[in-house]
Backbone atoms as SQL, in Angstrom:
CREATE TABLE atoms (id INTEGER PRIMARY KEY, chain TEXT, resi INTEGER, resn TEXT, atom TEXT, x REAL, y REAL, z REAL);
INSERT INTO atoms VALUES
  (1, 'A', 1, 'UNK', 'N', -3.205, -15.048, -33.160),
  (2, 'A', 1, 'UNK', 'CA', -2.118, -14.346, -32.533),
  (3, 'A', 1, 'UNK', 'C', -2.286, -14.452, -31.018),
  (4, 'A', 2, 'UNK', 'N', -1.467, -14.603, -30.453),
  (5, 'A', 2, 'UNK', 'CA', -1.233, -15.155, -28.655),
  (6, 'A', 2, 'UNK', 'C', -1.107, -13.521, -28.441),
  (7, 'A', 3, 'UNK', 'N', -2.263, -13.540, -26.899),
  (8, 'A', 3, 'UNK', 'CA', -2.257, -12.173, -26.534),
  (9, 'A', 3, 'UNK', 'C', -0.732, -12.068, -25.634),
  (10, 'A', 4, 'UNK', 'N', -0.101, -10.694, -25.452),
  (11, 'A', 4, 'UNK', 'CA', 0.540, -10.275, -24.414),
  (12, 'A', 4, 'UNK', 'C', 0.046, -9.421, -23.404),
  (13, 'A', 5, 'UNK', 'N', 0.833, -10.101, -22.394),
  (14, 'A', 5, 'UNK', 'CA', 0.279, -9.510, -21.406),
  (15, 'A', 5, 'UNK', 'C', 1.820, -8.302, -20.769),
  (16, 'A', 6, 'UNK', 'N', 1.433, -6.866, -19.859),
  (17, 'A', 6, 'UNK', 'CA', 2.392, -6.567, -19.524),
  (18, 'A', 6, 'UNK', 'C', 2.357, -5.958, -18.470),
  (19, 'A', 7, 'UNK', 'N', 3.412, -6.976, -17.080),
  (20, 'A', 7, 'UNK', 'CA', 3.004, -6.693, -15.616),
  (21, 'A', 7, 'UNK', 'C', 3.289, -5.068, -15.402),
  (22, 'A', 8, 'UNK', 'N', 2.285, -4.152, -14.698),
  (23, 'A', 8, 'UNK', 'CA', 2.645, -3.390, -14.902),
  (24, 'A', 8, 'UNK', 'C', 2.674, -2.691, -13.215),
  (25, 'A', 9, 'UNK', 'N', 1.857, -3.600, -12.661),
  (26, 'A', 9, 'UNK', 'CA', 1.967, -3.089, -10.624),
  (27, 'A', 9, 'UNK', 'C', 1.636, -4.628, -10.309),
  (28, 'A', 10, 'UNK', 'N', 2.200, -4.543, -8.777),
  (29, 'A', 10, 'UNK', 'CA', 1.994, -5.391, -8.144),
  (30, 'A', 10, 'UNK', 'C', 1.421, -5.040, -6.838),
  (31, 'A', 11, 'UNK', 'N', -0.019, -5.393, -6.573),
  (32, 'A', 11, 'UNK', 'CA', -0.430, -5.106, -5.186),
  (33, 'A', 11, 'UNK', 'C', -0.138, -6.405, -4.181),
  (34, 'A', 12, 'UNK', 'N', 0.267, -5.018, -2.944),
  (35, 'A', 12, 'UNK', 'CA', 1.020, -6.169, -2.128),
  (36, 'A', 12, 'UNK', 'C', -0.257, -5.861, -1.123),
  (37, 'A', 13, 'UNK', 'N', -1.152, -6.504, -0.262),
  (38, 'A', 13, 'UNK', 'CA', -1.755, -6.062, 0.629),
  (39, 'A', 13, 'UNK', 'C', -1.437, -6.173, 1.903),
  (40, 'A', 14, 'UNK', 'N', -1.431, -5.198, 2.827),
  (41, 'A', 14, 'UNK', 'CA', -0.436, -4.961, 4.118),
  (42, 'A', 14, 'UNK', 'C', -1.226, -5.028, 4.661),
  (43, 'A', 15, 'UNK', 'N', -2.981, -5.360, 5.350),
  (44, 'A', 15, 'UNK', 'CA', -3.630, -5.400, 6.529),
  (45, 'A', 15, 'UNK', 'C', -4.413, -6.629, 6.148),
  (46, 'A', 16, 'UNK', 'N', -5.089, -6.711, 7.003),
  (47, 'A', 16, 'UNK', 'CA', -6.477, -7.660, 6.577),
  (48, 'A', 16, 'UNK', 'C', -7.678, -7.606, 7.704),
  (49, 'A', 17, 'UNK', 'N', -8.492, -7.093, 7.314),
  (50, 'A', 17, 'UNK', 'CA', -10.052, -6.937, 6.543),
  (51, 'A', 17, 'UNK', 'C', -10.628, -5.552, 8.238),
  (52, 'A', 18, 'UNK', 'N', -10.369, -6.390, 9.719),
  (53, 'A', 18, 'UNK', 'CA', -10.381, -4.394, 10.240),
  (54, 'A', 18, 'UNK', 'C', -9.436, -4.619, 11.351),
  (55, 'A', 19, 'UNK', 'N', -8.313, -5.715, 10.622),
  (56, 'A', 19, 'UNK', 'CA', -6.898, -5.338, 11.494),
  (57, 'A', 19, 'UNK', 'C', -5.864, -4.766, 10.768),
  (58, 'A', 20, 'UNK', 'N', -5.613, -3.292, 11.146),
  (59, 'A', 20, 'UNK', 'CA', -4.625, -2.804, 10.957),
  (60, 'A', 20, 'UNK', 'C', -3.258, -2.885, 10.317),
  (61, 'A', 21, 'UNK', 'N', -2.220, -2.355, 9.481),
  (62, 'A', 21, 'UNK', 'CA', -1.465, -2.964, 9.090),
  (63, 'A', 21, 'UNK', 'C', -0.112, -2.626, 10.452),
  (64, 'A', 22, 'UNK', 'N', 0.482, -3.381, 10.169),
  (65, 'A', 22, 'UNK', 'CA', 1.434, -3.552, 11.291),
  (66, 'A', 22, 'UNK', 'C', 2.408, -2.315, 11.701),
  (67, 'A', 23, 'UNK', 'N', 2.832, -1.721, 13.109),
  (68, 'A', 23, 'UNK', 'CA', 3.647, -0.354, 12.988),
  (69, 'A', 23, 'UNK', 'C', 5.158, -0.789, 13.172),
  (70, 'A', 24, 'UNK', 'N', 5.706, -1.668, 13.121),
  (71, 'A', 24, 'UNK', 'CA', 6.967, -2.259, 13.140),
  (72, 'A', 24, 'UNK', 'C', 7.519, -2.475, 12.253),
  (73, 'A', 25, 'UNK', 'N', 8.814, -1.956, 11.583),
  (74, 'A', 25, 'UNK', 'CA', 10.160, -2.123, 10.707),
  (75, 'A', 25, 'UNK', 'C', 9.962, -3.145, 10.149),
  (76, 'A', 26, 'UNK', 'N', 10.452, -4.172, 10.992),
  (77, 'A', 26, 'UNK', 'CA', 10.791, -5.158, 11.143),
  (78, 'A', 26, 'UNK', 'C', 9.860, -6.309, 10.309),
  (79, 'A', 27, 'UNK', 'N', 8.473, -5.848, 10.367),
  (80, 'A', 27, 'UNK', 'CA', 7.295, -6.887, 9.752),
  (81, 'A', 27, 'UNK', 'C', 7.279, -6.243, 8.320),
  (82, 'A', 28, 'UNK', 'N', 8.085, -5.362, 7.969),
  (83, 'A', 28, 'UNK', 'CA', 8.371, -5.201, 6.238),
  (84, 'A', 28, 'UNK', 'C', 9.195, -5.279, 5.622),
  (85, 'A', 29, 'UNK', 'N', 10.156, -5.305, 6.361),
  (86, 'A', 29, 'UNK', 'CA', 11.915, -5.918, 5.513),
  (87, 'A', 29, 'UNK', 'C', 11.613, -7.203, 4.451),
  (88, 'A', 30, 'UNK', 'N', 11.448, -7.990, 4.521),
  (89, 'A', 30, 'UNK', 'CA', 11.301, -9.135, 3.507),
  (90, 'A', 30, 'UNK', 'C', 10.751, -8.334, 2.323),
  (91, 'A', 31, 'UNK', 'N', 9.871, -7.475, 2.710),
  (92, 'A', 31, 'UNK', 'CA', 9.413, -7.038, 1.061),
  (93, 'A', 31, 'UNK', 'C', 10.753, -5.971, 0.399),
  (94, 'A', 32, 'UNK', 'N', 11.730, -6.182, 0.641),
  (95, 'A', 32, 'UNK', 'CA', 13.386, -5.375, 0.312),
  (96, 'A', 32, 'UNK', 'C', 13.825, -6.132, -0.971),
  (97, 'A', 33, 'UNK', 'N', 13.427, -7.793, -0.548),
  (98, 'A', 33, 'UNK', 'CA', 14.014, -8.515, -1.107),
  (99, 'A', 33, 'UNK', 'C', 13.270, -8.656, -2.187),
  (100, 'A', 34, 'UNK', 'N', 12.171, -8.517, -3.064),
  (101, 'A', 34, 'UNK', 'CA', 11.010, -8.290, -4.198),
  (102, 'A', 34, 'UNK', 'C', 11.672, -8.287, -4.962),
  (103, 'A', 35, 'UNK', 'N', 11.623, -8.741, -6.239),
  (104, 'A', 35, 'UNK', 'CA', 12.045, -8.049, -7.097),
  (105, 'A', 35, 'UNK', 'C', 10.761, -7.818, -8.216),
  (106, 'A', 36, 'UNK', 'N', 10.980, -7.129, -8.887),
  (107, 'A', 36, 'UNK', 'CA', 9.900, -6.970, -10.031),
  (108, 'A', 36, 'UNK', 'C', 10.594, -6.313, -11.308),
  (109, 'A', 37, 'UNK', 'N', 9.790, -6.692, -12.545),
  (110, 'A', 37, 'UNK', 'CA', 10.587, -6.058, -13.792),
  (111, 'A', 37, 'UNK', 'C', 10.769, -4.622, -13.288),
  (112, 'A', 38, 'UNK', 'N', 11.932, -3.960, -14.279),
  (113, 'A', 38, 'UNK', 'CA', 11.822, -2.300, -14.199),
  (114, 'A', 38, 'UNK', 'C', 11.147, -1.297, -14.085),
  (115, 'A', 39, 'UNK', 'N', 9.877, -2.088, -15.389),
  (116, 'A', 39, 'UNK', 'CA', 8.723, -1.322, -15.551),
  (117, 'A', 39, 'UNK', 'C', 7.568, -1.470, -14.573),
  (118, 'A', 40, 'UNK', 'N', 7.476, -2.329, -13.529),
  (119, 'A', 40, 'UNK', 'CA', 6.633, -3.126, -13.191),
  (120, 'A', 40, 'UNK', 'C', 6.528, -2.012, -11.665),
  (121, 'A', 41, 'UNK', 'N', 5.284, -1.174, -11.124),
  (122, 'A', 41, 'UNK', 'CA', 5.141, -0.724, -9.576),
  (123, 'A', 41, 'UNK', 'C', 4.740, -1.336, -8.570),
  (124, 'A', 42, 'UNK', 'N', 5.518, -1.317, -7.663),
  (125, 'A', 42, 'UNK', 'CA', 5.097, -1.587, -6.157),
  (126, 'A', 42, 'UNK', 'C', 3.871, -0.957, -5.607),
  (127, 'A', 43, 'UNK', 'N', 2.849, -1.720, -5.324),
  (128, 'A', 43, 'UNK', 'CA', 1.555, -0.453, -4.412),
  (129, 'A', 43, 'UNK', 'C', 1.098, -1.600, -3.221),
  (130, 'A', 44, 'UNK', 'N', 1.946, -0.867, -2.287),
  (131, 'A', 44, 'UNK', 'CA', 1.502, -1.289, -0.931),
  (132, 'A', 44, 'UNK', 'C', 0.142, -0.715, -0.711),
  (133, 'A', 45, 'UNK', 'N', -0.578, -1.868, -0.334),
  (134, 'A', 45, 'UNK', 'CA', -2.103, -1.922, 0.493),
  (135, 'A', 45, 'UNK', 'C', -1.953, -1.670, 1.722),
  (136, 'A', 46, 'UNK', 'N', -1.606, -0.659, 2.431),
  (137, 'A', 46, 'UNK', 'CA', -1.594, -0.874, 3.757),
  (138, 'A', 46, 'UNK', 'C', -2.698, 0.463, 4.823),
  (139, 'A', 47, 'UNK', 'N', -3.237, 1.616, 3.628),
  (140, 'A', 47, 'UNK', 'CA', -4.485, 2.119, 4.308),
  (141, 'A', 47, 'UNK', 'C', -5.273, 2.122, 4.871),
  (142, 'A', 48, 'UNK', 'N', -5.421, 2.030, 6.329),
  (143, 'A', 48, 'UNK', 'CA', -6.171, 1.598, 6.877),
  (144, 'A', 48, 'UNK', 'C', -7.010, 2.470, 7.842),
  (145, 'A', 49, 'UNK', 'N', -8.395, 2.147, 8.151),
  (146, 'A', 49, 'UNK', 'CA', -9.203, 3.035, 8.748),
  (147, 'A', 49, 'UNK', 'C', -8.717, 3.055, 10.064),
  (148, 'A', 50, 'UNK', 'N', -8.204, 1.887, 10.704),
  (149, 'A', 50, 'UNK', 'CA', -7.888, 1.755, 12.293),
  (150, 'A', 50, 'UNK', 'C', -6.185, 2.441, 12.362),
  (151, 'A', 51, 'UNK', 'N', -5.765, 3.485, 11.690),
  (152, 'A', 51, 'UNK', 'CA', -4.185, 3.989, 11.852),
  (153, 'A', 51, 'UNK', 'C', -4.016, 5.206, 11.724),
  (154, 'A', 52, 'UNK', 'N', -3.929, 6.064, 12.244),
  (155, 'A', 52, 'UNK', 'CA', -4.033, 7.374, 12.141),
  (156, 'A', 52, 'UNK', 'C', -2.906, 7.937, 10.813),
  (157, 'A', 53, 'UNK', 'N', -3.148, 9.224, 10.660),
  (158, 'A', 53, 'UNK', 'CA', -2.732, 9.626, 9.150),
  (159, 'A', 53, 'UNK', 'C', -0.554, 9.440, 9.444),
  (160, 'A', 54, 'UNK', 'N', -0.624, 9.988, 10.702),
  (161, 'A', 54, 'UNK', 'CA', 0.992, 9.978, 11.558),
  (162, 'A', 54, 'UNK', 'C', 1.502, 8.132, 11.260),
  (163, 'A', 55, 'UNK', 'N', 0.543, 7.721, 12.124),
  (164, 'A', 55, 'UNK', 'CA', 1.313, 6.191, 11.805),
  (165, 'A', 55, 'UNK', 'C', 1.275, 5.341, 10.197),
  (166, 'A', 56, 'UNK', 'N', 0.399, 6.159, 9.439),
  (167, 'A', 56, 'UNK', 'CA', 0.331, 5.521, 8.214),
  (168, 'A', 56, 'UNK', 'C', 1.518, 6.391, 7.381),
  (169, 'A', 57, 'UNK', 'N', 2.003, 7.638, 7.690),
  (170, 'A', 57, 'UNK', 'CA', 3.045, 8.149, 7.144),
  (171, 'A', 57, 'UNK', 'C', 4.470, 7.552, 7.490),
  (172, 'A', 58, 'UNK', 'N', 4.545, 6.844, 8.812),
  (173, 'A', 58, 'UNK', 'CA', 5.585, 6.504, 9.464),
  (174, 'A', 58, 'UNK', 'C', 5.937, 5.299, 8.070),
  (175, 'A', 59, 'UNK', 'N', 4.650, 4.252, 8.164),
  (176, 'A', 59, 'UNK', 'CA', 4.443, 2.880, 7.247),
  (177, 'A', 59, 'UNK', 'C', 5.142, 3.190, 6.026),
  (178, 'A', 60, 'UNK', 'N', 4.688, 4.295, 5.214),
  (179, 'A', 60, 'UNK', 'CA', 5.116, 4.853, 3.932),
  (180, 'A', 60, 'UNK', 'C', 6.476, 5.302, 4.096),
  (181, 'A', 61, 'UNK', 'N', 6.841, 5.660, 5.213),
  (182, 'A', 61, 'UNK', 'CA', 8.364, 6.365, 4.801),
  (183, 'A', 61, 'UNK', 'C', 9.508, 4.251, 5.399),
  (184, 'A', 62, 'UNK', 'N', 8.594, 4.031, 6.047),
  (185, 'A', 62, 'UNK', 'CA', 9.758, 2.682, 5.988),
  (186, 'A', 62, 'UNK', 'C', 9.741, 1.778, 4.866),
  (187, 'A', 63, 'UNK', 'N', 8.535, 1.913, 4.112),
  (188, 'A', 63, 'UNK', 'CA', 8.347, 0.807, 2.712),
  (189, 'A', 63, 'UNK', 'C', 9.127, 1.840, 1.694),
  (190, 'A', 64, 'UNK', 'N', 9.138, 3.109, 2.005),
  (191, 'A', 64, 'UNK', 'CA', 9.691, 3.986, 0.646),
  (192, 'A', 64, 'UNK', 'C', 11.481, 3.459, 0.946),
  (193, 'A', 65, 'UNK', 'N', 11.857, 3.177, 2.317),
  (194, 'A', 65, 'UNK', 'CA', 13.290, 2.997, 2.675),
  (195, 'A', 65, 'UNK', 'C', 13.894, 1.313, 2.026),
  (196, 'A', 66, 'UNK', 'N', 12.464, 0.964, 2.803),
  (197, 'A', 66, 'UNK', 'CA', 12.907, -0.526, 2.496),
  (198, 'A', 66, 'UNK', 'C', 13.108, -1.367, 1.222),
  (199, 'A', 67, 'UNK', 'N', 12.170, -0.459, 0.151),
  (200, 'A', 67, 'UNK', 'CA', 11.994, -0.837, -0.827),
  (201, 'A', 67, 'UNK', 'C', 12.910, -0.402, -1.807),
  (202, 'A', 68, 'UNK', 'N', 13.755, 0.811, -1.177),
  (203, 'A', 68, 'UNK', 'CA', 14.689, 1.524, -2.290),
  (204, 'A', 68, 'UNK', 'C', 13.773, 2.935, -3.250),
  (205, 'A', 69, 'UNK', 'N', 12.904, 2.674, -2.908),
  (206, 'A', 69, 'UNK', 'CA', 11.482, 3.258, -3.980),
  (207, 'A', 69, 'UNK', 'C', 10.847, 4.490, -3.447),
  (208, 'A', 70, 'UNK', 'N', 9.676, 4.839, -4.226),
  (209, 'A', 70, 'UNK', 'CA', 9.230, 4.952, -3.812),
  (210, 'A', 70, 'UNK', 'C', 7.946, 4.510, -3.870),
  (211, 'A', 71, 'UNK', 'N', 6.930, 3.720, -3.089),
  (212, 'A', 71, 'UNK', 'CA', 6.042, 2.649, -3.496),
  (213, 'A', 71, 'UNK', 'C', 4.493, 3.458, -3.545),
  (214, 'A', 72, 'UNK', 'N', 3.998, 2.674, -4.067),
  (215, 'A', 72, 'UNK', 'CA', 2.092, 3.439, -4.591),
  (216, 'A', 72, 'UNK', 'C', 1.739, 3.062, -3.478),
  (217, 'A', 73, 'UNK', 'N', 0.575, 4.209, -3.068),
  (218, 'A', 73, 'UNK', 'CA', -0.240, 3.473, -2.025),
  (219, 'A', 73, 'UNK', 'C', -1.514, 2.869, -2.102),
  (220, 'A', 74, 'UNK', 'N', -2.268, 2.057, -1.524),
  (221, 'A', 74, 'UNK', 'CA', -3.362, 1.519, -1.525),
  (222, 'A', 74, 'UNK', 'C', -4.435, 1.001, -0.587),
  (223, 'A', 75, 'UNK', 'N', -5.462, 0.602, -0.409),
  (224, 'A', 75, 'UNK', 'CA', -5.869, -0.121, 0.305),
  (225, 'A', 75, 'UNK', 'C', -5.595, -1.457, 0.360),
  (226, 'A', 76, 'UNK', 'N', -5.719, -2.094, 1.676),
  (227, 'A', 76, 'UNK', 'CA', -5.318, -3.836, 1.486),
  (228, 'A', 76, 'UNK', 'C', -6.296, -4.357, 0.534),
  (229, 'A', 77, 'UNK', 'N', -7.780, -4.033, 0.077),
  (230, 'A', 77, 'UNK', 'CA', -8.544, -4.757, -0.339),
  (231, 'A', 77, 'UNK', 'C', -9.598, -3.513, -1.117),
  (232, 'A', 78, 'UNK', 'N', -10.632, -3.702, -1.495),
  (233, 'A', 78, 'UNK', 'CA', -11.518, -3.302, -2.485),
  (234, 'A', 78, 'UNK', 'C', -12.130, -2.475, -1.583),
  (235, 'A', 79, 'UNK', 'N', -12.139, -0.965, -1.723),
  (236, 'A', 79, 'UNK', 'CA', -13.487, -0.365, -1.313),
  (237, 'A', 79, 'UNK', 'C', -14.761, -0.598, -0.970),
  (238, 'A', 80, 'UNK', 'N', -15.175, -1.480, -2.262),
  (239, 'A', 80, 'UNK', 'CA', -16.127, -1.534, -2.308),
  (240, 'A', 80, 'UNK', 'C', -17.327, -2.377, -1.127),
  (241, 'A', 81, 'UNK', 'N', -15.929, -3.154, -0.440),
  (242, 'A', 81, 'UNK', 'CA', -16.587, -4.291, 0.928),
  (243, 'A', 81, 'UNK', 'C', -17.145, -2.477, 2.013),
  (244, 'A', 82, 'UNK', 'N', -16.115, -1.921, 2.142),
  (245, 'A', 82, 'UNK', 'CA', -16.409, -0.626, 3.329),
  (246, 'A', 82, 'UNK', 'C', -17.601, -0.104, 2.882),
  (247, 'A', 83, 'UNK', 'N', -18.644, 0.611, 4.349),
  (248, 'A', 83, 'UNK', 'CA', -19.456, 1.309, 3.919),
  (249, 'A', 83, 'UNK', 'C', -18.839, 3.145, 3.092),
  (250, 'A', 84, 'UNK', 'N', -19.833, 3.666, 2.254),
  (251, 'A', 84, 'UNK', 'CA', -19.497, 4.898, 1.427),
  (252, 'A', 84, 'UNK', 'C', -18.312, 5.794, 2.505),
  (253, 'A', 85, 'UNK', 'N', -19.038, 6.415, 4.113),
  (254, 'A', 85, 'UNK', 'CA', -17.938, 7.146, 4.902),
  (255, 'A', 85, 'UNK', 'C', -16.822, 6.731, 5.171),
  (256, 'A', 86, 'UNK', 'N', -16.498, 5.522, 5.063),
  (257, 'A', 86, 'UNK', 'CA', -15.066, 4.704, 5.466),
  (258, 'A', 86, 'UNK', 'C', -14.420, 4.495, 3.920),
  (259, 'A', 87, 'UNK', 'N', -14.878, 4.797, 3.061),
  (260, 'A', 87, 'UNK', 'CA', -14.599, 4.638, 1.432),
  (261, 'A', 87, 'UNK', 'C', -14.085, 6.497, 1.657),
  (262, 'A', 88, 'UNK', 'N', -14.871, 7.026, 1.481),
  (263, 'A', 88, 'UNK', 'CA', -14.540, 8.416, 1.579),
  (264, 'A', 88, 'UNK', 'C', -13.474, 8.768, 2.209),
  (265, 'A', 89, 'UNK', 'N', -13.581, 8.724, 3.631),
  (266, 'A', 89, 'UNK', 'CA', -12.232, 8.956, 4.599),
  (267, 'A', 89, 'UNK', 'C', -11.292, 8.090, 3.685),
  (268, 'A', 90, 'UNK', 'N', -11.196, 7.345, 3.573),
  (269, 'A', 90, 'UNK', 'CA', -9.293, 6.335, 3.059),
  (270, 'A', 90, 'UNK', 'C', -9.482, 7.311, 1.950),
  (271, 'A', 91, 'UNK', 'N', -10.253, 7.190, 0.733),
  (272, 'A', 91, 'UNK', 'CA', -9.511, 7.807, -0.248),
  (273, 'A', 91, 'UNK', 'C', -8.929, 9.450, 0.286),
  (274, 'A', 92, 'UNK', 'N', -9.458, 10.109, 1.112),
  (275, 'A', 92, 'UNK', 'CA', -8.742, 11.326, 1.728),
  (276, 'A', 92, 'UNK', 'C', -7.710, 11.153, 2.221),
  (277, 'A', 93, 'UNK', 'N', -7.504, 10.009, 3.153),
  (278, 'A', 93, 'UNK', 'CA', -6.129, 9.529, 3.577),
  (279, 'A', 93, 'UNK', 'C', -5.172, 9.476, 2.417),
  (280, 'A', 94, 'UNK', 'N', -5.343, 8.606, 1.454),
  (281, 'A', 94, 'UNK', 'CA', -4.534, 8.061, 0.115),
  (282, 'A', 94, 'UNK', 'C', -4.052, 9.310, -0.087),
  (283, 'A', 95, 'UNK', 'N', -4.953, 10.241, -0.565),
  (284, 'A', 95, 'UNK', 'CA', -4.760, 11.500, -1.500),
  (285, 'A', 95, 'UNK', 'C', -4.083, 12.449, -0.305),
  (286, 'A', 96, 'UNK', 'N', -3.877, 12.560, 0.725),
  (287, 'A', 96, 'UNK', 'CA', -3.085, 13.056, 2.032),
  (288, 'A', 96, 'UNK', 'C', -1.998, 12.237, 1.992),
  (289, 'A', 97, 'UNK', 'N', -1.735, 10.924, 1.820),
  (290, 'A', 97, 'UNK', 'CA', 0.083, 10.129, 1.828),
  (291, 'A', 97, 'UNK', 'C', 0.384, 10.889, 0.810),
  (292, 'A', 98, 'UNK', 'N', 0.219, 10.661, -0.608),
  (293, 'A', 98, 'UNK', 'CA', 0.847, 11.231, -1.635),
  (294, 'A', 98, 'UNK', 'C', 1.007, 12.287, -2.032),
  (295, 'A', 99, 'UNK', 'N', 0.625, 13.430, -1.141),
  (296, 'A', 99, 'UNK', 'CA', 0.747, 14.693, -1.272),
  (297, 'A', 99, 'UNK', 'C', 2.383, 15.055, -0.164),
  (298, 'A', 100, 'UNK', 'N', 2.782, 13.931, 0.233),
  (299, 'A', 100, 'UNK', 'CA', 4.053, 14.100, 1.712),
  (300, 'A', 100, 'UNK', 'C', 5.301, 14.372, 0.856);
């Protein structure tokens, strides 16, 4: 029997590795145009240690606009590269976006 598979998120990653994700409109519109199945979530990577909690809320309310959505949040990449205090702080950040 052939396994199925079923897409169920798509991580998009918005920074890379200790540059910041971008504070401009404008550098997230293309992701408007996405499409993904019905069932399928958006989780922007764009948490970042170098953005304060204000400009990372700004990020979230233009991807929640742009996207029609409202999108998951994430880090651009794996915890597990950051040392434990920079692991700690983001997940406080994360758990501070989704409480807005």
């Amino acid at each position: 029997m052939a396994r199925q598979s079923q897409l169920n998120y798509v991580h998009f990653p918005l920074a890379e590795g200790n540059i910041g994700p971008k504070l401009n409109r404008e550098f997230y519109e293309p992701l408007g145009s996405i499409r993904l199945p019905d069932n399928a979530r958006f989780v922007a990577g764009f948490v970042h240690e170098n953005r304060s909690i204000d400009e990372l809320k700004q990020i979230l309310m233009n991807l929640d606009s742009i996207r029609n959505q409202q999108v998951d949040v994430a880090c651009s990449c794996g915890l597990g590269r950051r040392k434990s205090m920079v692991g700690l702080q983001l997940l406080e950040t994360m758990n501070q976006l989704t409480q807005v």
